[in-house]
C-alpha positions, -999 to +999 in steps of 0.1 A: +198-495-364+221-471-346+222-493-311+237-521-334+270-496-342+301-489-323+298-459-327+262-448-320+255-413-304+255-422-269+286-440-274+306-412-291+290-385-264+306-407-238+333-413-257+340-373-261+326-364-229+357-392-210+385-371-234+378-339-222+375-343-186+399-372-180+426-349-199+416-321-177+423-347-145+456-358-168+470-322-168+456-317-128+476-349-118+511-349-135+507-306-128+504-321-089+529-338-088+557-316-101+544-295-075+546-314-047+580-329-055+593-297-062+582-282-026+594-317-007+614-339-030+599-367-011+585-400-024+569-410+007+552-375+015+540-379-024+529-415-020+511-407+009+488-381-003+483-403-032+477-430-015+451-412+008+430-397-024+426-434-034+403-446+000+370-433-012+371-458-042+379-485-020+350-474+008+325-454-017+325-472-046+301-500-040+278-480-030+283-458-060+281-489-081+247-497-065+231-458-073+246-467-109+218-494-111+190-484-096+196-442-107+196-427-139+232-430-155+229-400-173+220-380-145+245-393-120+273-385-144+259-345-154+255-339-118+293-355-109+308-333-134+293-302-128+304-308-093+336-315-097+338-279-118+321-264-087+354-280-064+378-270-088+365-235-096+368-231-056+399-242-044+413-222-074+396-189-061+397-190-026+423-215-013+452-214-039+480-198-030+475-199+008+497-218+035+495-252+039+495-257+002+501-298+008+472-302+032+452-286+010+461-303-022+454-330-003+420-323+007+412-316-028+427-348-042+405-366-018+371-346-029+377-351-064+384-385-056+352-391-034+333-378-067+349-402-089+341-433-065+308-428-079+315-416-115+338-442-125+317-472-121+286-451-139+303-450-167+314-483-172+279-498-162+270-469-192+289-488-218+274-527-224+239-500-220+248-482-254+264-507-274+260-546-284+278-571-267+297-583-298+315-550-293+326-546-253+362-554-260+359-527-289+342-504-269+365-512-239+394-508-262+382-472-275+378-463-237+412-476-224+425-454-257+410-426-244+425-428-212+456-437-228+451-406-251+453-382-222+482-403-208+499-389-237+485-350-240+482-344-205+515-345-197+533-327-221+512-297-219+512-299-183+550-299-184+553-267-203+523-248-189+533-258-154+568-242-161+557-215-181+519-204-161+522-223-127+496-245-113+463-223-110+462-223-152+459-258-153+431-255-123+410-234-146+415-260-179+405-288-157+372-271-142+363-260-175+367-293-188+344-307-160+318-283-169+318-289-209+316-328-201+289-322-180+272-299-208+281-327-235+263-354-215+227-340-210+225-351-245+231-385-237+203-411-240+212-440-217+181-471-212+173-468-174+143-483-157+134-473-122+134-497-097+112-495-062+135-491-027+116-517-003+138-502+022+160-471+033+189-462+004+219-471+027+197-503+032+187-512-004+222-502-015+243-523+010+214-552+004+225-549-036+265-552-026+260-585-005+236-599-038+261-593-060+289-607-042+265-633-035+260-642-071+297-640-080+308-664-056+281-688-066+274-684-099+306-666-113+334-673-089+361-669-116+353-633-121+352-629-085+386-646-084+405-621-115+387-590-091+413-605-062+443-610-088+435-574-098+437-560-065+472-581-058+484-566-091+480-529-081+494-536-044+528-542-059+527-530-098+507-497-099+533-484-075+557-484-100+541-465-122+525-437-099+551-436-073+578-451-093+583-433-128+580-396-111+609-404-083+634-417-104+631-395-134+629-364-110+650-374-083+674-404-093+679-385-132+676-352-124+660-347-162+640-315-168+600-316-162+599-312-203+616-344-211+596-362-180+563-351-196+576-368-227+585-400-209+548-397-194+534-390-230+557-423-243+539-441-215+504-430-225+514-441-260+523-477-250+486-480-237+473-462-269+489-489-291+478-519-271+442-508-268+444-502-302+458-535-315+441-554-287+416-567-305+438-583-329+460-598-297+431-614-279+422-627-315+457-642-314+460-644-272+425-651-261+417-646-226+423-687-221+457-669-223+461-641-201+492-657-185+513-652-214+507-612-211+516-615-176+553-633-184+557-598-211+547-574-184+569-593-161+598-589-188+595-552-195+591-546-152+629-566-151+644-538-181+628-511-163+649-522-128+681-529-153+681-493-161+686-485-124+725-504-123+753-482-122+770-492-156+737-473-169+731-456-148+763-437-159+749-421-188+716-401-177+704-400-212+706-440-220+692-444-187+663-424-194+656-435-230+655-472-216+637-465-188+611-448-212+615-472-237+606-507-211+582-483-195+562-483-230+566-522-229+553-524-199+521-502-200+517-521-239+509-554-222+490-539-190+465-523-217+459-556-232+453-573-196+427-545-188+411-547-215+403-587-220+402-588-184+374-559-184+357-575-215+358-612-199+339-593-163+312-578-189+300-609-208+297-628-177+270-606-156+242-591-160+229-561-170+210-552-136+240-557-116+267-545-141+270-512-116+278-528-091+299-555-102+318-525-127+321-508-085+338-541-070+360-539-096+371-506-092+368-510-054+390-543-048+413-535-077+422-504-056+418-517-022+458-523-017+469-495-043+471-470-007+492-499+011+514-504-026+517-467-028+529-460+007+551-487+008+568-482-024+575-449-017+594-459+018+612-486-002+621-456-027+635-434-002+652-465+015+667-481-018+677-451-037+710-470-042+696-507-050+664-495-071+667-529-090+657-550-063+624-536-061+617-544-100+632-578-096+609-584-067+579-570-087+589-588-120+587-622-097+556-619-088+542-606-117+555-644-128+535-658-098+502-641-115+510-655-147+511-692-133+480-682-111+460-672-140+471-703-160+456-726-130+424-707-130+414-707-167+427-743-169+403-753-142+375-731-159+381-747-191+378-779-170+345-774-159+330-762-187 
């Protein structure tokens, strides 16, 4: 009976196992980049090393995707988090505090995010495993709350242990929240059954990529299709959250890191609120209309830019709140799109190729984020007087996705 429930065992080890160690990354991340903006005050320099951290998704995670199917889950994800600890635990010891603080950073960023190239799709391949199928967009929704949930902790206690401890505290919380994810999750019971290699594992593993994509563009091209739209999206939109929110709170405002760690925490709350009422929205705004969600995100990206103009600009403290408050909008709707999105990608493969496919997803919907990143934070530097035209731009083409998506589920619907 439990496999029928939500909220099984495996599911809730997972469930716990994601809060502790995504709000240990939470804390490492938003603790990063105070740091680096405070030794360079640059956007680009901070885009760049962000950018950088993100190519092992777009290379490794494929191939992670394909070790998710044919390894056992359980074991991939004990082993990842016990060596992301190990990492941690020795850059905190040994390298902290030495020259070249950036370059190192940066080295770590990239190991961590090597780790995860392989993690991430693991654990999303773990979820239709451990639960029915009548309750992926559930499931998907407690997930995306989860991340939303650290969205919201992580940065307020990063702000005021990063201002009161330093860096190397929130170090030691994030290894040690590795290592007691990794100690949650050899409890875990995931279904896995072992399939023969006819060949090397490089091989077998890139042999598994071109199948899948084979099967998606045959049998499911729409899904290969929304993985496209997805990586578009985070070429031009991502960037003005990661590159975006930090530079003009920090630089353009000037506010304290207390009160950005609350706008960060307001963000994480927009996503908490639409994963949790997205089940009742898709009821209402079924995937047939995903463009619809696209015209809202488009609306709270213009407010966001609006906040930038010099009549508000006047008044740092309206200028933040509405900033914050569009910002919530924003990350409300982008929740929502995940999420049905996510659900929609689930329901239509299957189970022996969900790795991979849950890999291509995280692969191509990161492929441009590096190019978005970098280039945002150039046009951030460049623009610090017109900051508007950026979100104008964005809020355009987030219009141009909406009528995109529209064309595509009408032709679906068509065919069907």
């Amino acid at each position: 009976m439990e496999a029928t429930k939500l909220f099984n065992k495996n599911f809730t080890l997972i469930g716990i196992g994601q809060l502790i160690s995504m709000f240990g990354n939470s804390l490492q991340r938003f603790a990063f980049s105070l740091y680096i903006l405070d030794l360079t005050g640059s956007a680009a320099l901070f885009s760049l090393i962000i950018s950088l951290a993100i190519l092992p998704t777009i290379i490794l995670a494929p191939i992670g995707g394909a070790i998710a199917d044919r390894m056992s889950k359980k074991r991939i994800m004990v082993v990842l988090d016990f060596c992301c600890a190990m990492i941690i635990g020795f850059f905190t010891v040994f390298i902290y505090g030495h020259n070249n603080q950036i370059l190192w950073i940066g080295m770590l960023i990239f190991a961590l995010s090597t780790v995860n190239s392989i993690y991430e799709p693991t654990v999303r391949a773990s979820i239709p495993s451990v639960i029915p199928k009548e309750h992926y967009n559930a499931g998907n929704s407690m997930v995306s709350q989860i991340s939303a949930l650290t969205m919201l902790l992580g940065p307020i206690s990063a702000g005021f242990l990063y201002g009161f401890f330093g860096l190397q505290v929130i170090l030691v919380i994030n290894m040690v929240s590795f290592f007691v994810a990794g100690v949650m999750e050899l409890f875990l019971l995931i279904p896995f059954k072992k399939t023969k290699m006819e060949a090397s594992p490089i091989v077998t593993y890139i042999s598994d990529i071109k199948s899948t994509l084979v099967f998606l563009s045959r049998d499911k091209p729409f899904v290969l299709y929304l993985l496209f739209i997805a990586a578009g999206i985070n070429l031009f939109m991502t960037p003005l959250y990661t590159v975006g929110v930090p530079y003009v709170e920090k630089i353009v405002l000037g506010v304290s890191n207390q009160l950005y760690g609350t706008s960060e925490a307001i963000l994480g709350i927009g996503m908490i609120v639409g994963a949790m009422l997205s089940t009742t929205i898709a009821k209402y705004n079924p995937f047939e209309k995903l463009h619809r969600l696209f015209v809202f995100m488009g609306l709270g990206i213009l407010g966001m830019g609006l906040c930038l103009t010099p009549w508000i600009l006047g008044s740092t403290i309206t200028a933040y709140g509405l900033f914050t408050f569009f910002g919530f909008i924003l990350m409300f709707f982008v929740a929502n799109v995940n999420i049905q999105s996510l659900t929609f990608i689930q329901q239509q493969v299957p189970p022996n190729l969900m790795g991979k496919t849950m890999a291509l997803t995280s692969a191509l919907s990161t492929a441009f984020m590096p190019i978005g990143q970098v280039l945002f934070g150039q046009l951030y530097d460049k623009l610090s007087s017109g900051l508007i035209g950026i979100y104008i731009l964005v809020m355009i083409l987030s219009l141009g996705f909406a009528k995109i998506i529209y064309r595509m589920n009408y032709n679906r619907q068509q065919c069907i």
